[in-house]
C-alpha positions in Angstrom: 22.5 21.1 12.0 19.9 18.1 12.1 16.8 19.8 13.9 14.8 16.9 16.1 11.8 19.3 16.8 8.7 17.7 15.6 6.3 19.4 13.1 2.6 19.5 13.4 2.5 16.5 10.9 -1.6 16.5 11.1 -2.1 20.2 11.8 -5.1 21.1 9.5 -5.6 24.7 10.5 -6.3 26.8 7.8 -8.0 24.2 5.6 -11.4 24.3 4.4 -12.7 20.2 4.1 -15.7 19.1 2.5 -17.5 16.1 3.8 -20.8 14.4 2.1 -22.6 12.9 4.6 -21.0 14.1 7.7 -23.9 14.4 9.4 -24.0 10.8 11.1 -22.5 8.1 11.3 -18.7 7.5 10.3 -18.9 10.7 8.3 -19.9 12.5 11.5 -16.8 11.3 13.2 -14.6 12.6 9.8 -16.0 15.8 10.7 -15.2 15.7 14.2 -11.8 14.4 13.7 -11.4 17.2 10.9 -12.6 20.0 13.6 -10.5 18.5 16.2 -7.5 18.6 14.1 -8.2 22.6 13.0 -9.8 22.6 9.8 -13.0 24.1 8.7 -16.0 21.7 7.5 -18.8 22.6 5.4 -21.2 19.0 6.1 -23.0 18.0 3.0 -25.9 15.6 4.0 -29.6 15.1 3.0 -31.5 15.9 6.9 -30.7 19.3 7.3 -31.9 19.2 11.4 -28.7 16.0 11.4 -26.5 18.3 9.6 -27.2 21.2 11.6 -27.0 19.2 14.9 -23.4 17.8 13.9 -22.0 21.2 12.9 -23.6 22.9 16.5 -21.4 20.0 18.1 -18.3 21.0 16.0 -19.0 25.0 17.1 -19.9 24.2 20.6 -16.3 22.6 20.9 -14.9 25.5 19.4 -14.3 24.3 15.8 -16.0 26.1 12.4 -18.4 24.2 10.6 -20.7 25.2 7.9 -24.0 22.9 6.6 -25.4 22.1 3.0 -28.4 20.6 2.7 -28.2 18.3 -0.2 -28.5 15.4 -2.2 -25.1 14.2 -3.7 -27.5 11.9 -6.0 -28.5 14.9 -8.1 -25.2 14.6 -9.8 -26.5 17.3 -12.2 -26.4 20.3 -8.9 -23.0 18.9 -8.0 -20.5 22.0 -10.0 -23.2 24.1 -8.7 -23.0 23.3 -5.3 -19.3 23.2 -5.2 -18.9 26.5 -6.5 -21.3 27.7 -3.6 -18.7 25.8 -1.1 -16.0 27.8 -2.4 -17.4 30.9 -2.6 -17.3 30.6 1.5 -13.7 29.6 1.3 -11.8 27.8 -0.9 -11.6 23.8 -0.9 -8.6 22.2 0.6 -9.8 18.9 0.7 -13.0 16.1 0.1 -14.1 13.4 2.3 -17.0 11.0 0.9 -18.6 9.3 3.4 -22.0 9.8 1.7 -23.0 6.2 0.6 -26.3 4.1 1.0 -27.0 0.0 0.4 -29.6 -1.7 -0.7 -29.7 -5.9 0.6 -31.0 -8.1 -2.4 -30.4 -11.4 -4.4 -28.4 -9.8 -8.1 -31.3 -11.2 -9.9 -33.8 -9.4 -8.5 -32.4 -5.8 -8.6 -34.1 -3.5 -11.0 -32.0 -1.0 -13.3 -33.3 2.3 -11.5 -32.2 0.5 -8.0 -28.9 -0.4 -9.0 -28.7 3.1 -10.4 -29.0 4.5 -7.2 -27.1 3.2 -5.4 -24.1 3.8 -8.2 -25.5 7.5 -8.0 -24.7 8.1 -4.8 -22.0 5.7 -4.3 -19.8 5.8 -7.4 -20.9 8.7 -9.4 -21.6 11.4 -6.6 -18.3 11.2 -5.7 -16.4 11.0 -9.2 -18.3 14.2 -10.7 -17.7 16.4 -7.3 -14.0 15.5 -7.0 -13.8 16.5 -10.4 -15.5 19.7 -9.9 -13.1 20.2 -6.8 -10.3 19.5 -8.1 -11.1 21.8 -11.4 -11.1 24.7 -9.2 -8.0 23.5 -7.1 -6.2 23.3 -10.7 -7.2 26.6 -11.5 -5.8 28.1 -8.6 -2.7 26.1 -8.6 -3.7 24.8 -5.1 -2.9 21.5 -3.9 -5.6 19.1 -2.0 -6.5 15.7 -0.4 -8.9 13.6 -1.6 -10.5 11.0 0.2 -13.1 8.0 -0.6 -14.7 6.1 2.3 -14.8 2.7 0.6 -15.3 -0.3 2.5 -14.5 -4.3 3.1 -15.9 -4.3 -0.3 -13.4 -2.2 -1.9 -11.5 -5.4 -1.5 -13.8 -8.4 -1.4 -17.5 -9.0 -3.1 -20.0 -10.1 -0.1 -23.4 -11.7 -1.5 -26.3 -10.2 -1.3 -25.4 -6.5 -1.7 -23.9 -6.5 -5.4 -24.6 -2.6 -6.4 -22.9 -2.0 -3.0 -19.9 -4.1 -3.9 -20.0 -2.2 -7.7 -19.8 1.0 -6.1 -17.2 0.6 -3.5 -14.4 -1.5 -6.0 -15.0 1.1 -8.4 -13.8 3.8 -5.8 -10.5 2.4 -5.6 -10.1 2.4 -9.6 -11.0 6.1 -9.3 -8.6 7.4 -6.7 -5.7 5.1 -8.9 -7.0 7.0 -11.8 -7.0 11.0 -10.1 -4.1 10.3 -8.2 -1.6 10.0 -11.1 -3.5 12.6 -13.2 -4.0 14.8 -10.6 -0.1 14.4 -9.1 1.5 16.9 -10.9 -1.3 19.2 -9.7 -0.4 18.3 -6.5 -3.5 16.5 -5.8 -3.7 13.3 -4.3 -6.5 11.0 -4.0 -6.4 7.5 -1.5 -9.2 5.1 0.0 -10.1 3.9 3.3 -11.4 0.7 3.9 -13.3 0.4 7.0 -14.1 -2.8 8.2 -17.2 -3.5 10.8 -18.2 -0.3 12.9 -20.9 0.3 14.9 -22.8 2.8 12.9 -26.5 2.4 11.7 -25.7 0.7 8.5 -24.5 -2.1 10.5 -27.0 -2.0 13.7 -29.6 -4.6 11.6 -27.0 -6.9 10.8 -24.4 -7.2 14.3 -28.7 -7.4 16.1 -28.4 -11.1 15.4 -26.4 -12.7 17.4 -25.1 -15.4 15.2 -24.1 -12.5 12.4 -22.6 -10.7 15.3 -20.8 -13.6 17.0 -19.6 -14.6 13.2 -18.2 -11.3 12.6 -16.5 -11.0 15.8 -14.9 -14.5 15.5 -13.1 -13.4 12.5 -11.9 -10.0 13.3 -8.1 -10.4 14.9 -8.9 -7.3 17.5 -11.7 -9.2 18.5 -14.1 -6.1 18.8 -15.9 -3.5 16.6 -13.9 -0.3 14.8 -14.5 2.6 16.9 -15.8 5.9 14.0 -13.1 7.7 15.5 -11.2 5.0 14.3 -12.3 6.7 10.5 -11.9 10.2 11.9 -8.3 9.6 12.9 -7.3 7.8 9.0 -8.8 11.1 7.4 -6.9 13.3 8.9 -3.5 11.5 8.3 -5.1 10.7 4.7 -6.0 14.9 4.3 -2.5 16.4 6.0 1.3 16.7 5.1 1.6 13.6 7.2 0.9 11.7 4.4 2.5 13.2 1.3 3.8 11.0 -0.3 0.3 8.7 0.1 -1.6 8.8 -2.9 -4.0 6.1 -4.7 -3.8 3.5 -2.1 -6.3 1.9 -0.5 -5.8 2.2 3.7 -8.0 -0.6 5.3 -8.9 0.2 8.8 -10.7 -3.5 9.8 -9.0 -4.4 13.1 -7.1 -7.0 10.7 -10.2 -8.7 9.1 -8.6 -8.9 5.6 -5.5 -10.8 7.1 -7.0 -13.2 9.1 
């Protein structure tokens, strides 16, 4: 007999989730969300005091969250760290919502600038999923992993080209995990947020004409709320989406359709 009651479809209790740079930002609202939803979050960020204030709001709302102060650019500590993480629990699932920009003509990047930015961008995230998943392979666990990407992912703005690099090469590398990784039962998606308010966008949506150009062409006519984020993670990191993997999700309030 055909059973209509509803499963918890984005239940994560009982899962341990990673996220790099959860401690502000859109990656603080993953980690909210995460919490919210019942999992367990170690934050990976650089400002220890920003990480340690996120996770307090996680506990003080009666969630578990655990800090790491670190530097996902130090690709060379990333197996390390990892294998710390999972000695507290084992690793269910990654966000990355570590990622930093840098605002200059092509021409007048220097190598150890664009560098950087691919560090912590690109390869920060391709050499810890690959130490996560290792592990989850190991144990014969499955997992969710997810890349905060960005408009980017599927357009190339001016003026921010090692930004542009780094977030169309994301979406090449969740197509590329998810269909090695899918027998492991690992899957691997992007989400594409369009404009938030966040920091990363406070200098640009201050002048009113960027602002009032931006606004014109989003459909929804207003700014993504991080929740917004928050809310695609956890569909993108539960059972609710199994059958999801290396896709890229845009959540822009219809900007790439209009």
């Amino acid at each position: 007999m055909t059973s209509l009651a509803q499963p918890s479809l984005f239940d994560l209790g009982g899962a341990h989730i990673v996220v790099t740079g959860g401690s502000r930002g859109l990656g603080r609202a993953v980690s909210l969300a995460i919490a919210r939803a019942g999992g367990a979050v170690t934050i990976i960020a650089r400002n220890a005091e920003q990480a340690r204030d996120a996770a307090l709001e996680i506990e003080q709302a009666g969630g578990i969250a655990r800090v790491r102060a670190a530097d996902v650019g130090e690709i060379g500590a990333l197996d390390a760290l990892v294998g710390e993480i999972s000695e507290a629990a084992p690793i269910d699932g990654v966000v990355h919502a570590a990622g930093i920009q840098l605002r200059k003509p092509a021409v007048e990047i220097a190598p150890d600038e664009f560098l950087r930015v691919q560090n912590v961008n690109l390869h920060a995230p391709y050499f810890l999923s690959t130490a996560v998943a290792r592990r989850q392979i190991d144990s014969e666990s499955p997992g969710s992993h997810v890349f905060i990407g960005s408009l980017n992912s599927s357009i190339g703005l001016p003026g921010i080209s090692p930004y542009v690099v780094s977030k169309t090469g994301l979406v090449g590398m969740a197509r590329a995990f998810s269909t090695e990784w899918a027998r492991h039962g690992i899957r691997a998606n992007v989400i594409g947020p369009g404009y938030f308010a966040t920091e990363m966008t406070e200098g640009l949506l201050a002048n009113r004409a960027d602002h009032d150009r931006i606004m014109g062409r989003i459909p929804m006519r207003r700014l993504g709320d991080p929740s917004d984020i928050g809310n695609a993670c956890v569909y993108l990191l539960s059972t609710a989406s199994q059958y999801v993997s290396g896709t890229l999700l845009n959540v822009d309030g219809g900007w790439l359709a209009s």
